[in-house]
C-alpha positions in Angstrom: 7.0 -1.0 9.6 6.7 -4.7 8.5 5.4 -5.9 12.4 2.7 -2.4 12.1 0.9 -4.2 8.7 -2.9 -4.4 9.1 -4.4 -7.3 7.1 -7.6 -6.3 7.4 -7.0 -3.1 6.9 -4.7 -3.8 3.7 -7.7 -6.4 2.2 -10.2 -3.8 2.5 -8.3 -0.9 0.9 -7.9 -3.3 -1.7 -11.4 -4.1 -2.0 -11.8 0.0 -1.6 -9.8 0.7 -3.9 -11.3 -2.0 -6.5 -14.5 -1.0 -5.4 -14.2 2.5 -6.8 -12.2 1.5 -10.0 -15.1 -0.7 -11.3 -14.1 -3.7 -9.6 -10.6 -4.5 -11.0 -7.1 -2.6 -11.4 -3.9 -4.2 -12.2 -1.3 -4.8 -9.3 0.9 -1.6 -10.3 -1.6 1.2 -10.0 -2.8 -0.7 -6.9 0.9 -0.6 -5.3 0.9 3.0 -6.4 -3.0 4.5 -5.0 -1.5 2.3 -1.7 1.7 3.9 -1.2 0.2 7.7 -2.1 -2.4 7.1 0.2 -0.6 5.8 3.2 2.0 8.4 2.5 -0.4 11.2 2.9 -2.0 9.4 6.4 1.1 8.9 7.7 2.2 12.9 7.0 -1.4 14.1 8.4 -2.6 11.4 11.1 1.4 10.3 12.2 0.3 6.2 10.6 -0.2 5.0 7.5 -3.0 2.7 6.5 -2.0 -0.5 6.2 1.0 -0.1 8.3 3.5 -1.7 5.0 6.8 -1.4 4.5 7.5 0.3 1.3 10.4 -1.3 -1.1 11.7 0.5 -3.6 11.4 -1.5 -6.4 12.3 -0.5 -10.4 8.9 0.7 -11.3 8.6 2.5 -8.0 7.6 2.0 -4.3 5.5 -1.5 -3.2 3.9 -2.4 -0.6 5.9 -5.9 0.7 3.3 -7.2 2.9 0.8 -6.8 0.1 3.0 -8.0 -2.5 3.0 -11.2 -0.9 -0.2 -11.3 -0.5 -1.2 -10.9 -4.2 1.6 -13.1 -5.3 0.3 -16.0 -3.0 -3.7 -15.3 -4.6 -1.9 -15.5 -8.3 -0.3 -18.8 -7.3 3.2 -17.6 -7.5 4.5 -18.5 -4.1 5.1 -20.9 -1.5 2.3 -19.4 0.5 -0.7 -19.8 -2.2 -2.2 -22.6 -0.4 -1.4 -21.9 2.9 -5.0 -21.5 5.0 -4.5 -17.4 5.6 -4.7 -16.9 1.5 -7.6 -19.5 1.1 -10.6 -17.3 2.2 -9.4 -14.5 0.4 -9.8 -15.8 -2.7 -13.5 -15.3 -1.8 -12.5 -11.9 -2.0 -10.0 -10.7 -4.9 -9.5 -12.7 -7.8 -6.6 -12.5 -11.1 -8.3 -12.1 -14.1 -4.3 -12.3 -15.9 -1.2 -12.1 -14.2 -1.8 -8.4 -13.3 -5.4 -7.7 -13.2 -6.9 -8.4 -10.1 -10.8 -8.3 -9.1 -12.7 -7.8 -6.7 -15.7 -10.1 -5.5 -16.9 -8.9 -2.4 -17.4 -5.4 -0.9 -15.1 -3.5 1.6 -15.8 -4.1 5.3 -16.8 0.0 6.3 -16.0 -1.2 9.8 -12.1 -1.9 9.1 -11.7 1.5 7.2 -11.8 4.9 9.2 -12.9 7.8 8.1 -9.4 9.5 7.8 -8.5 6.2 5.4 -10.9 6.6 2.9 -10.4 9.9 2.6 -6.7 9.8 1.9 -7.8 6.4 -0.6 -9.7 8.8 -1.9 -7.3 11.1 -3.1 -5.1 8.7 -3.8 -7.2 7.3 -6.1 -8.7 10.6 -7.9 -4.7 11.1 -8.4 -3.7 7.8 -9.9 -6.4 6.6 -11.6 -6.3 7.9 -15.3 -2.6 7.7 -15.2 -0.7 4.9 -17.1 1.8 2.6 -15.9 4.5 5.3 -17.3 3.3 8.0 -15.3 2.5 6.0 -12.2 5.9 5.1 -12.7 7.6 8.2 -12.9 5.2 9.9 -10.1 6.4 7.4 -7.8 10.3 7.9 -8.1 10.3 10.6 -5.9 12.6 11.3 -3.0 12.2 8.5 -0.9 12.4 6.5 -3.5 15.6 8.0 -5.0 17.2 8.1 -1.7 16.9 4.3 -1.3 18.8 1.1 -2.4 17.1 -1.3 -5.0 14.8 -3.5 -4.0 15.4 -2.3 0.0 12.9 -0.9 2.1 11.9 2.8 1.9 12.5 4.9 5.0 9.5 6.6 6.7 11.4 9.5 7.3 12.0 10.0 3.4 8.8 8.9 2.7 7.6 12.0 4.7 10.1 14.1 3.5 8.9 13.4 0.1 5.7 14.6 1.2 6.8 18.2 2.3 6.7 17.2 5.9 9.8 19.1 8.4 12.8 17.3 9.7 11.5 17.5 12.8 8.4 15.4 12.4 9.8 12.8 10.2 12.1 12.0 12.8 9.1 12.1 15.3 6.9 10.1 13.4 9.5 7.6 12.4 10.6 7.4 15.6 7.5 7.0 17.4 6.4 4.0 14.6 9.7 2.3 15.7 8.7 2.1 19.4 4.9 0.8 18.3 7.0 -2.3 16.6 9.0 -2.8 19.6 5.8 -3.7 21.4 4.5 -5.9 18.7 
């Protein structure tokens, strides 16, 4: 779904999801509230959030786009002074390697309804849990069913949700001919 990501959707979920953890979170329950929450948008609306690409990484599923992102703001990649990652560091801030913050609210106007609620429960479900439990919360199916450090298929992703055979492949195949026009 890599051509489907939504910056400014993904930088205000962020901010969101800072917002409503007291201003900072470190990147692993970040990666986590993400990928719950666009799972559950993309089982109940048929699109996830920020439109990311899931990768199945050893402590569990992360969102690639955003993982970039975050790596270019801590100064750990070619990109970190590239003009798109500049202004954001107006926004979100590393207080450590993994603690981000958050200096700025979340534009309302980028977030729909259906996405904070599904932030929401993403958040009420991850918030008091510790890297361990995130950790083994997020090695469901999809992320069983997929190759190390490989992208996550939608249709497991969903499946992993409780959603039928018959809408993964709807859903997944419908998200496919959205990139094709990208």
């Amino acid at each position: 779904m890599a051509k489907l990501f939504k910056f400014d959707k993904a930088i205000n979920s962020i901010l969101y999801i800072l917002q409503k953890l007291g201003g900072k979170t470190d990147m692993h329950k970040l990666c986590k509230i993400l990928y719950f929450a666009d799972q559950k948008h993309l089982s109940e609306y048929g699109r996830s959030i920020t439109g990311d690409t899931y990768i199945a990484m050893q402590y569990g599923p992360v969102p690639s786009s955003v993982d970039d992102i975050l790596k270019a703001l801590r100064g750990d990649s070619f990109f970190s002074h590239s003009p798109e990652i500049e202004p954001l560091r107006n926004f979100i801030k590393f207080e450590n390697k993994y603690i981000l913050k958050s200096n700025s609210n979340p534009d309302f106007d980028e977030l729909s309804g259906t996405d904070i609620r599904c932030l929401d429960g993403a958040i009420n479900i991850c918030k008091d849990k510790n890297f361990g439990e995130l950790t083994s919360m997020s090695h469901g199916l999809a992320w069983s069913n997929s190759q190390k450090d490989r992208a996550m298929s939608v249709k497991d992703i969903l499946r992993e949700a409780g959603d039928e055979e018959g809408y993964a492949e709807y859903v997944a195949d419908n998200l496919k001919v959205q990139s094709a026009f990208l």
